[in-house]
PDB file of N, CA, C and O in Angstrom:
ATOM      1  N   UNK A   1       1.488  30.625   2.978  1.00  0.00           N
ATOM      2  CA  UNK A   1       2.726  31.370   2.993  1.00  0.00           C
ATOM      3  C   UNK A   1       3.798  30.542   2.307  1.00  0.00           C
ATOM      4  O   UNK A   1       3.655  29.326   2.435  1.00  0.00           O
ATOM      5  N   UNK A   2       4.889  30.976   1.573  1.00  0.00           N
ATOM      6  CA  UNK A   2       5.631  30.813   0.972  1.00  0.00           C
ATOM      7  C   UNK A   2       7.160  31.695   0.629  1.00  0.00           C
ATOM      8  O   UNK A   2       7.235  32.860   0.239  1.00  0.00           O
ATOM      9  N   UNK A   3       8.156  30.874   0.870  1.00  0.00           N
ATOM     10  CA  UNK A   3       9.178  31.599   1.443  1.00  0.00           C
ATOM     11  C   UNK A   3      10.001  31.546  -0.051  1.00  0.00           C
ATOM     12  O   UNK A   3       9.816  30.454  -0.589  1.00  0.00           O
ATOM     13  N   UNK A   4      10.924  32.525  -0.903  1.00  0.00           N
ATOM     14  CA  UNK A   4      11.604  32.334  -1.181  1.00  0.00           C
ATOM     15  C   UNK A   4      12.811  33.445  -1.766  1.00  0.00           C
ATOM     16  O   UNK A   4      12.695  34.621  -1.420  1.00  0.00           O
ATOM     17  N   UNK A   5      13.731  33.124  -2.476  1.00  0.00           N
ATOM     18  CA  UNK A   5      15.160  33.496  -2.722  1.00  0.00           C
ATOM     19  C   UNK A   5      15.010  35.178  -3.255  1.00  0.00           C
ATOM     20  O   UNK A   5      14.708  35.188  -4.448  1.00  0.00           O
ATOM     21  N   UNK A   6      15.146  36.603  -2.663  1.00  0.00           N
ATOM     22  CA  UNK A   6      15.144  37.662  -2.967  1.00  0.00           C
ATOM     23  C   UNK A   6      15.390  38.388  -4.227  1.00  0.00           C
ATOM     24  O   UNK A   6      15.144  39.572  -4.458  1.00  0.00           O
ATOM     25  N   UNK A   7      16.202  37.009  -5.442  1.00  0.00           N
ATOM     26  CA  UNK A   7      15.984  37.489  -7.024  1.00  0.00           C
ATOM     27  C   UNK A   7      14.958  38.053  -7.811  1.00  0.00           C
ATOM     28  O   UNK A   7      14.977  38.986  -8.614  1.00  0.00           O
ATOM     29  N   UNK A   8      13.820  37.104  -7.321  1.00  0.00           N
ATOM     30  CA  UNK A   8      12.530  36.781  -7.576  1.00  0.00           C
ATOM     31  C   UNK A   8      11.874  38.390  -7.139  1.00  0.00           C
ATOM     32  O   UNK A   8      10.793  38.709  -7.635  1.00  0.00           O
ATOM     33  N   UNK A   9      12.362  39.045  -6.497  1.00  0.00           N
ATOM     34  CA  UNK A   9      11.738  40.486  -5.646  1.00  0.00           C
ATOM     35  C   UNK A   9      12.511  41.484  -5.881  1.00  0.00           C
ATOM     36  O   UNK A   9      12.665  42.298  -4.970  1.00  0.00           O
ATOM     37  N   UNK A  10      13.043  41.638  -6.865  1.00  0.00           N
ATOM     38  CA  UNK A  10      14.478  42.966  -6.354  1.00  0.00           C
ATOM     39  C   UNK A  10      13.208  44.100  -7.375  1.00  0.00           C
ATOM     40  O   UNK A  10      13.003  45.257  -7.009  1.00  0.00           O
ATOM     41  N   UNK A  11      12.621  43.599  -8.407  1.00  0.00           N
ATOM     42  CA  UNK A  11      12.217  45.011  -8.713  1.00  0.00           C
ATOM     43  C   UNK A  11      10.862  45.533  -8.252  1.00  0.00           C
ATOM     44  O   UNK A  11      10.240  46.420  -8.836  1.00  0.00           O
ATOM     45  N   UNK A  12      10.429  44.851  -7.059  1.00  0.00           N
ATOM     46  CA  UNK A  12       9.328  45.326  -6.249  1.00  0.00           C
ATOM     47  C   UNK A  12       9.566  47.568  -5.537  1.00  0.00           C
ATOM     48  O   UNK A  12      10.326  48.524  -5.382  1.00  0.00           O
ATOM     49  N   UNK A  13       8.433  47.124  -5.433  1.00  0.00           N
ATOM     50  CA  UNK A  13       8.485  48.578  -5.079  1.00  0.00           C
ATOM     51  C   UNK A  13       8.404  48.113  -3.231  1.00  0.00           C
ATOM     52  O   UNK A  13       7.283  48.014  -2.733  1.00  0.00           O
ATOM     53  N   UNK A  14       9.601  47.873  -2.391  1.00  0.00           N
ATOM     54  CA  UNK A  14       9.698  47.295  -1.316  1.00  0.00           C
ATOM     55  C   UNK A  14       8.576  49.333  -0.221  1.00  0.00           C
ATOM     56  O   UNK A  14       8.702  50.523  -0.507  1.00  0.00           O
ATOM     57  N   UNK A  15       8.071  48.931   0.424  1.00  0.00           N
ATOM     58  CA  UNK A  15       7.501  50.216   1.936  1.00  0.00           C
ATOM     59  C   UNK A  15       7.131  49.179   3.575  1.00  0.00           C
ATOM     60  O   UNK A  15       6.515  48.222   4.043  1.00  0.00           O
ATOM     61  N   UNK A  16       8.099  50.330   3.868  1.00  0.00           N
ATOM     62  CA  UNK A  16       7.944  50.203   5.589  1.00  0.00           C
ATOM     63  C   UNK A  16       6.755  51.253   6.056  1.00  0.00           C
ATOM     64  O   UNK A  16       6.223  52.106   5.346  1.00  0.00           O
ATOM     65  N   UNK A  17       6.451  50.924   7.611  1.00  0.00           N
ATOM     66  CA  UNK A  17       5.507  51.975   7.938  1.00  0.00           C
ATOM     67  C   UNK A  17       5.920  53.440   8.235  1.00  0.00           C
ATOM     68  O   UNK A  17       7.080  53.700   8.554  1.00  0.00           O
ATOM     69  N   UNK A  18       5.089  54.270   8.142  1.00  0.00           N
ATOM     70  CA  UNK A  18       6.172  55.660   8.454  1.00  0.00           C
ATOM     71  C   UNK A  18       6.641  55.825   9.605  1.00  0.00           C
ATOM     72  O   UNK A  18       7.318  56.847   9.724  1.00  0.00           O
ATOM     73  N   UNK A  19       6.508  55.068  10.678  1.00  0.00           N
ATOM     74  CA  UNK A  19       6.971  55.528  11.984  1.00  0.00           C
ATOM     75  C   UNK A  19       8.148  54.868  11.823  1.00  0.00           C
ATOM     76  O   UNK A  19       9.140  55.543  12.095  1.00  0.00           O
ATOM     77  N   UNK A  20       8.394  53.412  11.351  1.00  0.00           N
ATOM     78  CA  UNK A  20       9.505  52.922  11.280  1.00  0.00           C
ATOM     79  C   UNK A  20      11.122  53.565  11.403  1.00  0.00           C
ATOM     80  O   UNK A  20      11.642  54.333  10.593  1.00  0.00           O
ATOM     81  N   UNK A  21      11.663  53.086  12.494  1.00  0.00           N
ATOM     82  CA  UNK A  21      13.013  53.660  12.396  1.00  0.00           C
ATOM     83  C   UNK A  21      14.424  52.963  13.079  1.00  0.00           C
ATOM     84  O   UNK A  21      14.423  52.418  14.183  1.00  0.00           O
ATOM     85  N   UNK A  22      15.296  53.056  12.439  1.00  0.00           N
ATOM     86  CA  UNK A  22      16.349  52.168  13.164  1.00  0.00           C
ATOM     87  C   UNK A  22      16.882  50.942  12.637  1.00  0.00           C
ATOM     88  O   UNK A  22      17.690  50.180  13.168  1.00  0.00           O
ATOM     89  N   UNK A  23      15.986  50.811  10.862  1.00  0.00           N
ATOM     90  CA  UNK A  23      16.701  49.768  10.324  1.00  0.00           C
ATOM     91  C   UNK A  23      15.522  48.452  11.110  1.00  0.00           C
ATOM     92  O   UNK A  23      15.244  47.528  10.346  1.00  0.00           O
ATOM     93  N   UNK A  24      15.059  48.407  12.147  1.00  0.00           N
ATOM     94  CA  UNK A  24      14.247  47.419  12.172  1.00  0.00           C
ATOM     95  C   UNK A  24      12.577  47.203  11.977  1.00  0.00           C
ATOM     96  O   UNK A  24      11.686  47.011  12.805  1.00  0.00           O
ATOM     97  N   UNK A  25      12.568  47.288  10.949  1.00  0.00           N
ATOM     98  CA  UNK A  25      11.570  47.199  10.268  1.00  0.00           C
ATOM     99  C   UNK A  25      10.870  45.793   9.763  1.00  0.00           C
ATOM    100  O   UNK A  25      11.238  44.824  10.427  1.00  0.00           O
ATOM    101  N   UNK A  26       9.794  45.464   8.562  1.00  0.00           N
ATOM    102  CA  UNK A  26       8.992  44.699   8.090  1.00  0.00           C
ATOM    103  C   UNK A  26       9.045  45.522   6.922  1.00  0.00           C
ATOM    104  O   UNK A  26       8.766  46.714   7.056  1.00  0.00           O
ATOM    105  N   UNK A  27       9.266  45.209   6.133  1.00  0.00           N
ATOM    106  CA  UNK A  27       9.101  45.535   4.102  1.00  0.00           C
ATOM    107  C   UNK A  27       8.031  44.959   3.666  1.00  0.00           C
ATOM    108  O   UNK A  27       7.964  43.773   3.989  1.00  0.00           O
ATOM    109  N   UNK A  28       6.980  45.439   2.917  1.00  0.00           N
ATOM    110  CA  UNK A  28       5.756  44.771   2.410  1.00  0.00           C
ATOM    111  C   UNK A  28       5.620  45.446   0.971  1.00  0.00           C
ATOM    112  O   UNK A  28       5.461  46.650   0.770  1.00  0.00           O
ATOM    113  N   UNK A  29       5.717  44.391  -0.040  1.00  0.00           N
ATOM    114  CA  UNK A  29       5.525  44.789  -0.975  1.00  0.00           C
ATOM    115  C   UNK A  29       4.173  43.947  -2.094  1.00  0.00           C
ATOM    116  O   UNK A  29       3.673  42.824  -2.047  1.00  0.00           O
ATOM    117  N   UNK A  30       3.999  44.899  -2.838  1.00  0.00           N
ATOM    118  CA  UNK A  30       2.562  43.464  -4.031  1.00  0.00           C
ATOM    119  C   UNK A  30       3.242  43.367  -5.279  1.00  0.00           C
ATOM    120  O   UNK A  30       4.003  44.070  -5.944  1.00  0.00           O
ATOM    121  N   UNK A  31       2.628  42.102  -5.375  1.00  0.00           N
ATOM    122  CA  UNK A  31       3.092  41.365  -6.568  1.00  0.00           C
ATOM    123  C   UNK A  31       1.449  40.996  -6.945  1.00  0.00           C
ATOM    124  O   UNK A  31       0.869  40.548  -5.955  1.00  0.00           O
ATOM    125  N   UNK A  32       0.844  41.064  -7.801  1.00  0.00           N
ATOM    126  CA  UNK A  32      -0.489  41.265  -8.409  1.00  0.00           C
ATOM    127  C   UNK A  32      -1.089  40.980  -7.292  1.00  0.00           C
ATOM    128  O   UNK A  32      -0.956  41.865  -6.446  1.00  0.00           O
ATOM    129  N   UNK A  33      -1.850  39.852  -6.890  1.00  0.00           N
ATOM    130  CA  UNK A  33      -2.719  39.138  -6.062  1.00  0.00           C
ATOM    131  C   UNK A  33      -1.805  38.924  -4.647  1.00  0.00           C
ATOM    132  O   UNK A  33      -2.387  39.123  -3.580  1.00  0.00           O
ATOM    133  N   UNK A  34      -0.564  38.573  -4.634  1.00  0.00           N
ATOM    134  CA  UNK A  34       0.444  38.275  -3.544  1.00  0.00           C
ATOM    135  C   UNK A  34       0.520  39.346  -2.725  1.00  0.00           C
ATOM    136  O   UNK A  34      -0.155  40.311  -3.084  1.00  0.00           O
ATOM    137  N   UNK A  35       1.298  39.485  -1.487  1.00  0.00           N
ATOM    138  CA  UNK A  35       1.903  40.157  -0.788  1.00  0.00           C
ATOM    139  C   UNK A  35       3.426  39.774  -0.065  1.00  0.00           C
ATOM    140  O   UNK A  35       3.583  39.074   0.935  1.00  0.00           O
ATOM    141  N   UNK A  36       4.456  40.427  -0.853  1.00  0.00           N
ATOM    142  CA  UNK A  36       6.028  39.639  -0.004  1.00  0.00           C
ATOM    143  C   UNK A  36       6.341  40.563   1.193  1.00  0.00           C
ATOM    144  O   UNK A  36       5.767  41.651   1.229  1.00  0.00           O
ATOM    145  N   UNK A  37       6.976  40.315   1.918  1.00  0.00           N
ATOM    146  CA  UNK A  37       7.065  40.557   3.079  1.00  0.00           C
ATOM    147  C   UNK A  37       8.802  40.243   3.783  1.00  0.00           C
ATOM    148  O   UNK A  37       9.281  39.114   3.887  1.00  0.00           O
ATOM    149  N   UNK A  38       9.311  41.172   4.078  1.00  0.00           N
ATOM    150  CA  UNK A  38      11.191  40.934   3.861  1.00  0.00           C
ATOM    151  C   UNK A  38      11.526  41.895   5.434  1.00  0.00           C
ATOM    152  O   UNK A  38      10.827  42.763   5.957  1.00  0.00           O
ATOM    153  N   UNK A  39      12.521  41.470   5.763  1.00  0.00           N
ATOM    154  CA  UNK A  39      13.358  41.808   6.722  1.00  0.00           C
ATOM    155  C   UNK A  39      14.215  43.206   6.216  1.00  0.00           C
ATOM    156  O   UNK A  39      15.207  43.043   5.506  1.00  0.00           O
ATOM    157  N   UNK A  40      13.861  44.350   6.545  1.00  0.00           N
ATOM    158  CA  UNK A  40      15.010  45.393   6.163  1.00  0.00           C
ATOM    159  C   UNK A  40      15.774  45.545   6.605  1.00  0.00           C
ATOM    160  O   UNK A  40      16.510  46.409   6.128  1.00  0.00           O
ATOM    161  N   UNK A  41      16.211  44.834   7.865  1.00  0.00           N
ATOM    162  CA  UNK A  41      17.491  44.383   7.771  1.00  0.00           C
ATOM    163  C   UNK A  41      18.839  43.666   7.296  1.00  0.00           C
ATOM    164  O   UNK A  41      20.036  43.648   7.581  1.00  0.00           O
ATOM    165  N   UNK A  42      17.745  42.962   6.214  1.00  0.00           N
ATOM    166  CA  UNK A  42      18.356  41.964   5.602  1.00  0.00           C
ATOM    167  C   UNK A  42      17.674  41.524   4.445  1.00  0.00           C
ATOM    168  O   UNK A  42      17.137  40.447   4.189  1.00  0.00           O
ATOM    169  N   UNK A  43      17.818  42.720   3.700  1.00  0.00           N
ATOM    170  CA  UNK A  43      17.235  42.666   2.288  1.00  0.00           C
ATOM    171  C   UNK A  43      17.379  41.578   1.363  1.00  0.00           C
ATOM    172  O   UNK A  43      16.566  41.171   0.532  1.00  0.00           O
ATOM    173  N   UNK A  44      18.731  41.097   1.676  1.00  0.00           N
ATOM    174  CA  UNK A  44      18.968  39.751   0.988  1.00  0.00           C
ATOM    175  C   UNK A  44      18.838  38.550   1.479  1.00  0.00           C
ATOM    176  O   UNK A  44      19.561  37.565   1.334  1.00  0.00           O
ATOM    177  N   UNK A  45      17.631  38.727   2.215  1.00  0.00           N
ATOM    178  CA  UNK A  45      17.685  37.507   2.611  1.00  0.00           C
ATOM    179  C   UNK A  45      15.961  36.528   2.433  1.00  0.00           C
ATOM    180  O   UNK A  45      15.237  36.815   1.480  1.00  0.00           O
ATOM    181  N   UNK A  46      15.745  35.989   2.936  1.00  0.00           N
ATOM    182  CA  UNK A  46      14.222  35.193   2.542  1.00  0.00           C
ATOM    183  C   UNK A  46      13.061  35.880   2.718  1.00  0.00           C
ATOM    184  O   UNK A  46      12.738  36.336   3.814  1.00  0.00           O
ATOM    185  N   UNK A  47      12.149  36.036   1.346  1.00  0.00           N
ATOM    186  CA  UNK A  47      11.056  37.035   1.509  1.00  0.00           C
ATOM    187  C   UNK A  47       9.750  36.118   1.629  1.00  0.00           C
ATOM    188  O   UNK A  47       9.663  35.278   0.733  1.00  0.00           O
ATOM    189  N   UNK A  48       8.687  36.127   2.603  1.00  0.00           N
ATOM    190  CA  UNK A  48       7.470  35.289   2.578  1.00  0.00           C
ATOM    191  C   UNK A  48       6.541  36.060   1.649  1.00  0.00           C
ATOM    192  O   UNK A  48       6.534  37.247   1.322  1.00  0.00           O
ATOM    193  N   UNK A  49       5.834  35.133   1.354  1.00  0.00           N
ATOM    194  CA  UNK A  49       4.415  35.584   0.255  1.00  0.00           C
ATOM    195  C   UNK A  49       3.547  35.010   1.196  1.00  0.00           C
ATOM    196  O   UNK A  49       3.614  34.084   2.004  1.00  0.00           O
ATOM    197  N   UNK A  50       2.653  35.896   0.824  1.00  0.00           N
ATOM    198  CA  UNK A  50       0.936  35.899   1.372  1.00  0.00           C
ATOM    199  C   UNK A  50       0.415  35.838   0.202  1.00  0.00           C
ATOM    200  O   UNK A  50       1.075  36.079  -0.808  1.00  0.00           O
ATOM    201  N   UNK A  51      -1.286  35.389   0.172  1.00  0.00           N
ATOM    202  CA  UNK A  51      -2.145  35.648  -0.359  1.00  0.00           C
ATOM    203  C   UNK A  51      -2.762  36.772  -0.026  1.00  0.00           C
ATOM    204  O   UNK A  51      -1.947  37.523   0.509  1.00  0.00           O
ATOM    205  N   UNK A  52      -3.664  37.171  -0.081  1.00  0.00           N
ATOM    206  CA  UNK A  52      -4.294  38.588   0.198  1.00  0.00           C
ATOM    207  C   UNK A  52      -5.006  38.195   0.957  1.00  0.00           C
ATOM    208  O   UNK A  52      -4.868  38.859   1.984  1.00  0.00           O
ATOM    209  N   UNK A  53      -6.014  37.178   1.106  1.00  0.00           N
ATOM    210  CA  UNK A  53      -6.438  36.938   2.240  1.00  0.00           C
ATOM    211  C   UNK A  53      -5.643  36.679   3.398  1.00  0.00           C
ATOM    212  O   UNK A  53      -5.674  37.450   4.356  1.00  0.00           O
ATOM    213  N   UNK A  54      -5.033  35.797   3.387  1.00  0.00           N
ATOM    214  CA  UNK A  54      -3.708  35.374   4.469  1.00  0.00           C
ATOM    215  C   UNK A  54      -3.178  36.825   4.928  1.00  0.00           C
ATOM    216  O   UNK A  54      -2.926  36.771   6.131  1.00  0.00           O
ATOM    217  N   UNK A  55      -2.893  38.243   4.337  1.00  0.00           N
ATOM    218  CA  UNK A  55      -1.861  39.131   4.255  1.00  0.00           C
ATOM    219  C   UNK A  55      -3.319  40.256   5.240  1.00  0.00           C
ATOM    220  O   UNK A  55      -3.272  40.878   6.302  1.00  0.00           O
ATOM    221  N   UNK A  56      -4.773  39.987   3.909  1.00  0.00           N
ATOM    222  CA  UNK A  56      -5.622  40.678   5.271  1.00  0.00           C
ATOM    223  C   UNK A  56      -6.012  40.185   6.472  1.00  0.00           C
ATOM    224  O   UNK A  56      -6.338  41.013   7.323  1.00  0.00           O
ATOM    225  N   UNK A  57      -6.058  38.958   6.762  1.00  0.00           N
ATOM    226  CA  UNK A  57      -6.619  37.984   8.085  1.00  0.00           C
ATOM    227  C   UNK A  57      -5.391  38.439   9.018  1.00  0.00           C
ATOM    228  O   UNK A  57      -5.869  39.014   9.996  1.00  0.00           O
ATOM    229  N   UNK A  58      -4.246  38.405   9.070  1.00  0.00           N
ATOM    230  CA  UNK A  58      -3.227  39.230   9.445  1.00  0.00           C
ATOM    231  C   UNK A  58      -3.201  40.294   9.968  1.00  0.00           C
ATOM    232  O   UNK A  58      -2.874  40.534  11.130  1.00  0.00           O
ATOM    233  N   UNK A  59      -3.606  41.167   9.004  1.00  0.00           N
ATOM    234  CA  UNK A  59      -3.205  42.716   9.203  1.00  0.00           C
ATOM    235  C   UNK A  59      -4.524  42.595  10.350  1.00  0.00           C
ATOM    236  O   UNK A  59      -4.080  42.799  11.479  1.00  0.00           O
ATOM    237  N   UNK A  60      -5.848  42.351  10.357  1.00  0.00           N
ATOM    238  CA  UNK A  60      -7.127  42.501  11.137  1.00  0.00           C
ATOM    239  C   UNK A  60      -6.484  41.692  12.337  1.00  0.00           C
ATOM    240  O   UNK A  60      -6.714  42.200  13.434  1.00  0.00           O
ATOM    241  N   UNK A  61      -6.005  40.962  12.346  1.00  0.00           N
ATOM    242  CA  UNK A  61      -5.600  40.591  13.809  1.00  0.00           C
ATOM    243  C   UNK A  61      -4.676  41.060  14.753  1.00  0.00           C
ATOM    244  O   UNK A  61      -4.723  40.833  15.962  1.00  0.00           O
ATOM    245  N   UNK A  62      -3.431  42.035  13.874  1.00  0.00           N
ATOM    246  CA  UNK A  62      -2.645  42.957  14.438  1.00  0.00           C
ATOM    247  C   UNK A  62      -3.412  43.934  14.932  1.00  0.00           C
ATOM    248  O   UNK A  62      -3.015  44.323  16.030  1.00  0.00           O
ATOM    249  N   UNK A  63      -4.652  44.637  14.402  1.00  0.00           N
ATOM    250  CA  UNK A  63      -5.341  45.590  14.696  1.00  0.00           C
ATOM    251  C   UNK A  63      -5.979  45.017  15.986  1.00  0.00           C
ATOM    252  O   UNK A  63      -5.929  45.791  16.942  1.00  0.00           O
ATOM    253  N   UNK A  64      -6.281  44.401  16.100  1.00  0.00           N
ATOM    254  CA  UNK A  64      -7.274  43.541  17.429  1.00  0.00           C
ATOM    255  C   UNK A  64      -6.291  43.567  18.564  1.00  0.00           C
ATOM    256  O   UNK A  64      -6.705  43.843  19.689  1.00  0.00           O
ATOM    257  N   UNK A  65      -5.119  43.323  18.376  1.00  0.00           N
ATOM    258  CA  UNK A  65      -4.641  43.266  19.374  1.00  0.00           C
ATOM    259  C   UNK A  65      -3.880  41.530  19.801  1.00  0.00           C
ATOM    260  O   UNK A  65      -3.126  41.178  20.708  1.00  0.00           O
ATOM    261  N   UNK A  66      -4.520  40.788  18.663  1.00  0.00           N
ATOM    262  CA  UNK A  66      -4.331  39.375  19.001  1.00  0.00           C
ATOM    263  C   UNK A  66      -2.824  38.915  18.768  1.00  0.00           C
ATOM    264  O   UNK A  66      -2.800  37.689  18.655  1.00  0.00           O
ATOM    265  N   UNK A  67      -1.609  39.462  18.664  1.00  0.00           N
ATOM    266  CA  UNK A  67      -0.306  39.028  18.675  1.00  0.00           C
ATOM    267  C   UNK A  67       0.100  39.891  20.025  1.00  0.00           C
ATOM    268  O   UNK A  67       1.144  39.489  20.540  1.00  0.00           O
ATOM    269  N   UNK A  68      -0.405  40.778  20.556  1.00  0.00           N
ATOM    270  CA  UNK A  68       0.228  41.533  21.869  1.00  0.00           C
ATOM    271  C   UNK A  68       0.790  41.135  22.667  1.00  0.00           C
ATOM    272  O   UNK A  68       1.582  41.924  23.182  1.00  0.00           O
ATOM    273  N   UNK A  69       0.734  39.857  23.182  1.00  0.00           N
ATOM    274  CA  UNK A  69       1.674  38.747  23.730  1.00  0.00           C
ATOM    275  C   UNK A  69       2.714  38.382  23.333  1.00  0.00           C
ATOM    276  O   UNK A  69       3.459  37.742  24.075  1.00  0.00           O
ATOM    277  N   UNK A  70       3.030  38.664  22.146  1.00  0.00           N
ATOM    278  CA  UNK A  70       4.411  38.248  21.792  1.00  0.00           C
ATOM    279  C   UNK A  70       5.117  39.317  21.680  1.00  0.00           C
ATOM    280  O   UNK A  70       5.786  39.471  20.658  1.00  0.00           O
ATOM    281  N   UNK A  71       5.121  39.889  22.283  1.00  0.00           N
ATOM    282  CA  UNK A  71       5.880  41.214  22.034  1.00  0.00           C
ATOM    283  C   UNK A  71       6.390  41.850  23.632  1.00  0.00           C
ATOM    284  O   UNK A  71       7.018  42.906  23.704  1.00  0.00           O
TER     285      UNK A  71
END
């Protein structure tokens, strides 16, 4: 993962999930091989990159259930 300055991202094609509502959201967008990942609350502010593996090892563990504790 890799964090940086929102210049670098403005002409992404930024999507939230469809249920999303209320402004608090997760933005996920691709950049060829990458995946950035931004606060829609705060568009201008620090976007992380994934690899695709990193971005799928992720997504399969949200599905599992394995972050449910933090929430």
């Amino acid at each position: 993962m890799r964090s940086s300055r929102p210049a670098h991202f403005s002409g992404l094609d930024w999507r939230a999930a469809s249920k999303c509502t209320g402004g608090n959201c997760v933005e996920v967008a691709t950049m060829g091989e990458m995946i950035a990942v931004r606060d829609s609350k705060n568009p201008e502010g620090a976007v992380l990159v994934y690899t695709a593996t990193e971005w799928n090892e992720f997504a399969a563990n949200v599905r599992k259930g394995q972050y449910d504790h933090l929430v």
